[in-house]
N, C-alpha and C positions, 0 to 999 in steps of 0.2 A: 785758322789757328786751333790748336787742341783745346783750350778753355774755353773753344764756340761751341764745341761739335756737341751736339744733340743726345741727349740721355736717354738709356735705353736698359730698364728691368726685363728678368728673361726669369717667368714662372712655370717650371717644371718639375715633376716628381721625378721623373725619367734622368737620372745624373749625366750619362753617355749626351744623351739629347741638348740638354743645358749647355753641357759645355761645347758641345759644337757650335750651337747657336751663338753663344760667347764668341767662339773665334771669327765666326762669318762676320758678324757685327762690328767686333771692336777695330777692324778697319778705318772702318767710317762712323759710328758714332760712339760715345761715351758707355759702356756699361756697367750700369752703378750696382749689381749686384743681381743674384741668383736665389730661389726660392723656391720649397719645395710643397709648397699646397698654400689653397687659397686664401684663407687667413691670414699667412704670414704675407702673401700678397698685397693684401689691403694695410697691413701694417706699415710694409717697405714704399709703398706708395706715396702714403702720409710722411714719413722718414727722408726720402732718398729723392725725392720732387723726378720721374723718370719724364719724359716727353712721352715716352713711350714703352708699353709694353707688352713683350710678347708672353702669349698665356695660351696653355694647355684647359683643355675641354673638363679633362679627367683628373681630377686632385684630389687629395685627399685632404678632411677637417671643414674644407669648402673649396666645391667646385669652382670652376674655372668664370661659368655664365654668373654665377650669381655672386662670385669675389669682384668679376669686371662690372657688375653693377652697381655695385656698391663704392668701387673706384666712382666710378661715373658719375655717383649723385655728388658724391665728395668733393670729387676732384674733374670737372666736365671738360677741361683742355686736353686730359691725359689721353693718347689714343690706343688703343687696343686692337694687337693683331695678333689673332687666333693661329695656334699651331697645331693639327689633332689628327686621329691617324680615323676618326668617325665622315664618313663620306655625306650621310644626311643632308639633303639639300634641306630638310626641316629645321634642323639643328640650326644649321649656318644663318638659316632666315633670322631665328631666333636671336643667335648673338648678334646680328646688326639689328636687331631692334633693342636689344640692349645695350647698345649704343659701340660695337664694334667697327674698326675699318677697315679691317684684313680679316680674310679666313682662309689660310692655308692648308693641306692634309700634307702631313710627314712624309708622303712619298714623292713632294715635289722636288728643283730643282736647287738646289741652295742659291742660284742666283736669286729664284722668287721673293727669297725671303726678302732679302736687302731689297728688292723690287717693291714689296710690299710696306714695309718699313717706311722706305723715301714716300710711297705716296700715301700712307696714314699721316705723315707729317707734312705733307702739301696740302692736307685737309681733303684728300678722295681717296675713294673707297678701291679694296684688290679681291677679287675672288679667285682661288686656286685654279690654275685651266684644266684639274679632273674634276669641276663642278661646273653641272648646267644652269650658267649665267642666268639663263633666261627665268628660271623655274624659279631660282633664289630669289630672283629682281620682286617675281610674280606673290610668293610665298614674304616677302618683305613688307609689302604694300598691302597689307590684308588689315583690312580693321581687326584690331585686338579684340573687341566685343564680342565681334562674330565669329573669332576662331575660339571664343571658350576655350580661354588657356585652360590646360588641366592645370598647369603647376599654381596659377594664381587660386586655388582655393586654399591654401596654405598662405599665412605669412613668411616673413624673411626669416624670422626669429625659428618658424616651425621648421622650414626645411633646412636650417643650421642642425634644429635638433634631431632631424629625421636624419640626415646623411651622416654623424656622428652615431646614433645608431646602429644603422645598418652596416654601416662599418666595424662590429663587432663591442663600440664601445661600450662600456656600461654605466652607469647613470651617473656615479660618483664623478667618472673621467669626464663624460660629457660636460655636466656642472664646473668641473676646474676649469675646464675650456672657454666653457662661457658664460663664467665669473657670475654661477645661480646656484643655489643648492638642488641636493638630488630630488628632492622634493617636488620642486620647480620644475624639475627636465621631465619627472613622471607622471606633472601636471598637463605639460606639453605635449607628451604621446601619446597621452589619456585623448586631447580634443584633436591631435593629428588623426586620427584611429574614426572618431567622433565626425568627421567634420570629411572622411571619404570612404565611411560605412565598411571600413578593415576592423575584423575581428582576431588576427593573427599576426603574426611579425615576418612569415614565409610572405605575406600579399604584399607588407613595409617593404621589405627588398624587393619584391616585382613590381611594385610604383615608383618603389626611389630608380629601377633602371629606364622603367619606360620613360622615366621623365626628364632622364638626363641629371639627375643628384647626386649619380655613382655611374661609374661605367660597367657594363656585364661582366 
C-alpha cells in the first residue's frame, strides 16, 4: 500500500540530477522532498523522518560526508546513499565510515540507484561496479588512528566555518548561517589557520579541496 512505501529524501545541488532521481525513486518509494546543500539536509532529516537518503559528495553551506554525519549521530536508522560524479576509492572508504550504505558515481545505471536504495534498507551495503570493491572493503577497515585523518584536526564547528569560507562567504553571512557573530566566525579562522600552520586563504581553499570540504 502507498502509506507503507519507504521514505526517501534526495540531497542535491545539481536541479536536472534531483529531479531525476525523484522520478527513478518515486516508483517505489515515498519522496518526501528535495534539497539543495547540506544544511538544509540535516534540517529536512529532522523535519521529514526520510528512511533514506540519497546525498551528493559536493554541496554547498555543508558538504555532503559531514551533513550525512551529522544525520547519523542524530538520527542512526536513517540510511545514506551516496550519489557523486568523484571516483576516489578514498572518499567512498570514507563516507562508509561515516556511516554510509551506498556509494554510487553519476555515471551508473539508473537501475543501481533503486538497487542501491532496496539494499540500504535491507540493512547492507552497495558499492558502484566503476569502484574497486576490494580496495574500498581494504580502505574501510583501516584503523582510524592510524590513517591520521587529516580532516579530524578540525572540529565540526571549524569545518562548517572553513567551507562557508572558501566558498567566497564573508564573515557577516557566515555568522547568519550559523547563528554566531562575525566576531566568533574570525575567532574560528583565526585557530582553523592556527591549528594546520596556514598562513594565507589561497592554502584554506587548497585544504578545504584536498579534504573533500568543497569540491575542485
Amino acid at each position: 500500500m502507498p502509506g507503507h512505501r519507504q521514505r526517501a529524501l534526495i540531497a542535491d545541488d545539481h536541479h536536472l540530477v534531483a529531479e531525476m532521481c525523484s522520478k527513478l525513486l518515486e516508483t517505489e518509494f515515498t519522496v518526501v522532498g528535495i534539497v539543495q546543500n547540506g544544511r538544509a539536509m540535516v534540517r529536512a532529516a529532522g523535519e521529514l523522518k526520510p528512511d533514506v537518503i540519497v546525498v551528493d559528495v559536493a554541496m554547498p553551506v555543508l558538504n555532503g560526508l559531514d551533513a550525512g554525519q551529522q544525520v547519523k549521530e542524530k538520527w542512526p536508522s536513517v540510511k545514506l546513499v551516496y550519489l557523486t560524479m568523484n571516483p576516489d576509492p578514498e572518499l567512498a572508504a570514507e563516507a562508509f565510515r561515516r556511516g554510509a550504505s551506498g556509494y554510487l558515481l553519476k555515471t551508473c545505471a539508473c537501475s543501481e540507484l533503486v538497487a542501491a536504495v532496496r539494499a540500504a534498507l535491507r540493512g547492507t551495503s552497495y558499492i558502484s561496479r566503476g569502484l574497486p570493491k576490494e580496495l574500498v572493503a581494504y580502505l574501510r577497515t583501516q584503523d582510524r588512528a592510524e590513517m591520521v585523518k587529516e580532516d579530524e584536526r578540525l572540529t565540526e564547528r571549524q569545518r562548517e566555518v572553513l567551507q562557508l569560507l572558501v566558498e567566497g562567504k564573508v564573515m557577516k553571512e557566515v555568522g547568519s548561517i550559523l547563528h554566531m557573530s562575525a566576531r566568533t566566525v574570525a575567532f574560528h579562522k583565526y585557530k582553523i589557520m592556527e591549528t594546520l600552520g596556514i598562513h594565507c586563504d589561497a592554502d584554506l581553499v587548497r585544504y578545504a579541496i584536498r579534504n573533500h570540504i568543497i569540491a575542485a
